[in-house]
N, C-alpha and C positions, 0 to 999 in steps of 0.2 A: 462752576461745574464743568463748561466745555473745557478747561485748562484739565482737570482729573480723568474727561473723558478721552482727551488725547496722550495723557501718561498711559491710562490703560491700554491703550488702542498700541500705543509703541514698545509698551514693554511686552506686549504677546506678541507684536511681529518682531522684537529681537530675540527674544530666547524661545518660541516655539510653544511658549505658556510649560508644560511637565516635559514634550519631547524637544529638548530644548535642540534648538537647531539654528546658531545664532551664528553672525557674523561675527569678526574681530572687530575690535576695536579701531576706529581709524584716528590718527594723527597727522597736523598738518606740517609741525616744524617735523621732517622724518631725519632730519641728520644731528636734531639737539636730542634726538634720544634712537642711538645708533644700533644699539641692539636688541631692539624691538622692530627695526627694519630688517636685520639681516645677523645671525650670529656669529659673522662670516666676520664682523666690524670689533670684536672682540678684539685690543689690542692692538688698534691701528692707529691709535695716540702714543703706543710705545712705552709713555711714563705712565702714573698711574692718573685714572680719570671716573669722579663721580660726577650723575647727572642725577638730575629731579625732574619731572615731570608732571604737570595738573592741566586738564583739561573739561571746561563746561561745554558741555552742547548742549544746544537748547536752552536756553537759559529761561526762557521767556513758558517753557511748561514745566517749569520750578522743579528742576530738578532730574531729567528727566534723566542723562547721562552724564554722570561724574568721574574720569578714571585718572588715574595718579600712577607714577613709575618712578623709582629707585634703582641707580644700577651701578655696579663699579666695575672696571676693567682695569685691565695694564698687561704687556707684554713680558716672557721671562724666557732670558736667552737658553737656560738650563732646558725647560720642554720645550723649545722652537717653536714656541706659538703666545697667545692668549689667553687668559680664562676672562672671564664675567658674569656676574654674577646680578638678576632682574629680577628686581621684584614688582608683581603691578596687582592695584585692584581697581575694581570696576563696581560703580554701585546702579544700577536702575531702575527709575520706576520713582513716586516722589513715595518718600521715607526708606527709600533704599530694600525697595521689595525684592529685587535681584538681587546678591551678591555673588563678587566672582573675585578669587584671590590666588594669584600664581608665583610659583616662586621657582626661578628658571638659574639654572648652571650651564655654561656653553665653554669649550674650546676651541680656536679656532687654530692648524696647525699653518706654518707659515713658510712657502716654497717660493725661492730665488729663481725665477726662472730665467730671467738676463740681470744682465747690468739694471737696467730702468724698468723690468716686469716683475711683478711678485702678484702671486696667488695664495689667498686663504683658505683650507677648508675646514668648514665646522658642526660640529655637533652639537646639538642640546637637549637638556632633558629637562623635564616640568613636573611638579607635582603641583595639581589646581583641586581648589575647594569650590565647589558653588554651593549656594543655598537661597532659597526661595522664603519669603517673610511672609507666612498665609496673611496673617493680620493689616499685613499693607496694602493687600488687594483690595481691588473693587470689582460688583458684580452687577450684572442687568436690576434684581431682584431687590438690590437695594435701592434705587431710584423712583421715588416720588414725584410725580409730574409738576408739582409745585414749586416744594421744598428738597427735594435734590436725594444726595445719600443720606435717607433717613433710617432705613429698615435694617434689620440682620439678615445677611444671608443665606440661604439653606442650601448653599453646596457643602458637601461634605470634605473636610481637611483628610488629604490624603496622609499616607503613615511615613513615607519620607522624605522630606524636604531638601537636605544635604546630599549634596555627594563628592565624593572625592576621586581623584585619576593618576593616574602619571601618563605624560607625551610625551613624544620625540621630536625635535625640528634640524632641517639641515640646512647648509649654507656656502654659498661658493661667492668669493673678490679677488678679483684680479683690479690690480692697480699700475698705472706709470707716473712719471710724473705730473700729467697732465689729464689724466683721461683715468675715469675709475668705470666701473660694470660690477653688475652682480645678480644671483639670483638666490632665492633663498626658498623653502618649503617646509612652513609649519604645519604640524597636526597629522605627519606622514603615519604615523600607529592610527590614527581613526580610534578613539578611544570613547568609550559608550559615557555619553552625561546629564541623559533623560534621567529625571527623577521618578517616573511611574516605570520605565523600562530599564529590565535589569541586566547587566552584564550577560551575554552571550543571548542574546534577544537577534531575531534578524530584522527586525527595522532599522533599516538602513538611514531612518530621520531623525534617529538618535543618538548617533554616529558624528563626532564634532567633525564637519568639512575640513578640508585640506587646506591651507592658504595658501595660493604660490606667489608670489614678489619676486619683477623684472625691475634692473633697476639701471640707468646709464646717465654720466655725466661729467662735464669736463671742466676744468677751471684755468683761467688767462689771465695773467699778468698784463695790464697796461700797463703801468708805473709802479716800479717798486725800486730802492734804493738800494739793497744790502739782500742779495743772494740767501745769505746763513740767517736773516731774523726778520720778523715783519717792522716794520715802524712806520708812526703818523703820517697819513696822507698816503701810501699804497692802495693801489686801484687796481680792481681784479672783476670779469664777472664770469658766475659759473651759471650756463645752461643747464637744464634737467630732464629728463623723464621716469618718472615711476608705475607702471603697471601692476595693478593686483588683481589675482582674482581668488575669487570664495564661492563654493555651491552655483548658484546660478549668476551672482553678481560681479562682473567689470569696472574697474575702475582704472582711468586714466588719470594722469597726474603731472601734466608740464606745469615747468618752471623756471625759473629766471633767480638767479643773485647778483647784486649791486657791492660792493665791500667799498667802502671808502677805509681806510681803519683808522678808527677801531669799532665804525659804524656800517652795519651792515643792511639793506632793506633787501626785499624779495616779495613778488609774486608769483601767484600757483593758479592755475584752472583744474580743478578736478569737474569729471562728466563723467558719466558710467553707461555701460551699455548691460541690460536685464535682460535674459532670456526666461519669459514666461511660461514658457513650452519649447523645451529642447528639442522634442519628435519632432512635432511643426515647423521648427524651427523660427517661432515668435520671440520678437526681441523688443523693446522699446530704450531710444534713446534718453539718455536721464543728463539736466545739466544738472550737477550738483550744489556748487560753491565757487567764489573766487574770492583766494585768499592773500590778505596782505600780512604781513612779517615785516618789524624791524626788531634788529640784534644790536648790542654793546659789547666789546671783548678787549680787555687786555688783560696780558699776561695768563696769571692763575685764574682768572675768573670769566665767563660767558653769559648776559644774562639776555632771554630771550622772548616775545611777545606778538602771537598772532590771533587775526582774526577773521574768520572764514564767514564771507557774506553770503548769507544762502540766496542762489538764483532759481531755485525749483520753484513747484508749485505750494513748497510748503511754506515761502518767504517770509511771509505776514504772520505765521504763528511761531516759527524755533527760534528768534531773535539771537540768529545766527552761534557760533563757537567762539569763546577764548580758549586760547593754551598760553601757557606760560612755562615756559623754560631755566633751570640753572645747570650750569655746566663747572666744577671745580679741576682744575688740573693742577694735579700734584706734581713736585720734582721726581726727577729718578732717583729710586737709590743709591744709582750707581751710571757713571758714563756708560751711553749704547751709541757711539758715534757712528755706527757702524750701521744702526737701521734708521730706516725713512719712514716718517710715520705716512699717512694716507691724507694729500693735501683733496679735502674736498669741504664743501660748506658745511658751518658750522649752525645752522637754523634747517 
């Protein structure tokens, strides 16, 4: 019963219970699934590139957060830029009382600005489903001090469960060879996706928050043989930091990569910092996670494997994240010797 009472307990503080008012999803490998960091990445493989994505959080209150991403990209010299195309869902709650399903188009245009600088900028747009599973909740009123959820409950099933939106998100990379940046801002339309509150409602906590994403990081060559391709035994490591923020939540995100190739490790610290009372200006330090990644890559294929040890106060019950990564890289159709794709980590 405590494992049901803490799916309950998390799945109303992520979507807000009817005003839904949830966070994004977060991910720890953020560059094995590149256009859900930033739409701005759209196309910085050059050739064509499918990734897959599955992530458990929580695993240990059965269920609690499951979400999964599909995405394909590639560059085309004709419109000077990227497209890509993201598909994700997200289910939670145990029997998938949440659902949430998006299906996102981005361009990202592509500006020479020196020899060794190139900036991306991008657009995207979203058309998301959610929907609420009455039958998978749980309620005070069913609970038996005994024998647990035993009763029916007598709240009443509101009349619309679904709802559907379209968003906008944008995106700005700049890259050298050695050094990339970026910032990105999903959910800039604020588009209403309370299921009791309706379109042109002014509650403002039914309003999906803004996402903004800082992101900077540089990648070194200690040993590497051949300028033009990677091969065995190349040693490189990339520094990181990723910044997010949502509604009241911070999130910080250093990081480190290791590449031997075609094996790659990495650690991450995320901590977040929570303002409880913005007026007041109350805040509380939060350690979140500290995450280890190991990566396999050669050639056409990427396959990827992390797992985020939770250091909060919640350690003992979410029996930490996996994620698991694949990464395909297609040939060009055609010779592009002429652009550089985006040398940054690949987990």
């Amino acid at each position: 019963m405590r494992n049901r009472i803490i799916i309950l307990l998390t799945a109303i503080l992520s979507v807000g219970f009817f005003k839904v008012n949830a966070q994004d999803a977060l991910f720890s490998q953020f560059y094995a699934n590149p256009l859900y960091l930033n739409p701005a990445m759209a196309g910085t493989n050059v050739c064509p590139r499918i990734a897959f994505h599955f992530r458990d959080q929580w695993p240990s209150a059965s269920g609690t957060f499951m979400t999964y991403t599909a995405s394909y990209d590639e560059h085309f010299d004709k419109i000077s830029g990227g497209i890509g195309v993201l598909l994700f869902g997200d289910r939670a709650g145990e029997g998938g009382c949440i659902n949430t399903y998006n299906a996102s188009f981005m361009y990202s245009f592509k500006v020479k600005v020196a020899k060794k600088f190139n900036l991306r900028l991008a657009l995207q747009a979203t058309y998301q489903n959610k929907s609420l599973d009455w039958n998978a909740l749980t309620f005070g009123d069913m609970i038996d001090p005994k024998y647990g959820f035993v009763y029916q409950t007598s709240e009443q099933q509101p009349g619309k469960l679904s709802r559907s939106i379209f968003d906008m998100s944008a995106g700005i990379l700049g890259y050298t060879p050695h050094v990339y940046f970026g910032a990105a801002a999903h959910h800039i339309t604020r588009p209403y996706q309370g299921f009791l509150v309706q379109s042109g409602s002014d509650a403002p906590e039914a309003r999906l928050p803004v996402k903004w994403t800082a992101h900077v990081g540089a990648n070194f060559d200690l040993k590497r043989k051949s300028k033009k391709e990677t091969s065995f035994g190349d040693i490189s490591i990339s520094p990181n930091f990723i910044y997010e923020h949502q509604m009241c939540f911070n999130y910080f995100n250093e990081g480190l990569y290791l590449n031997f190739y075609p094996f790659t490790v990495g650690t991450w610290f995320r901590h977040g910092l929570t303002y409880r009372n913005v007026e007041e200006e109350i805040s509380t330090y939060n350690l979140d996670a500290f995450i280890v990644m190991f990566g396999i890559e050669h050639k056409w294929f990427k396959i990827g494997y992390s797992y985020d040890v939770t250091i909060s106060k919640l350690a003992n019950v979410t029996g930490g994240s996996h994620e698991v990564s694949l990464q395909l890289l297609l040939p060009c159709p055609n010779k592009r010797q002429a652009l550089k794709d985006l040398k940054c980590p690949s987990f």
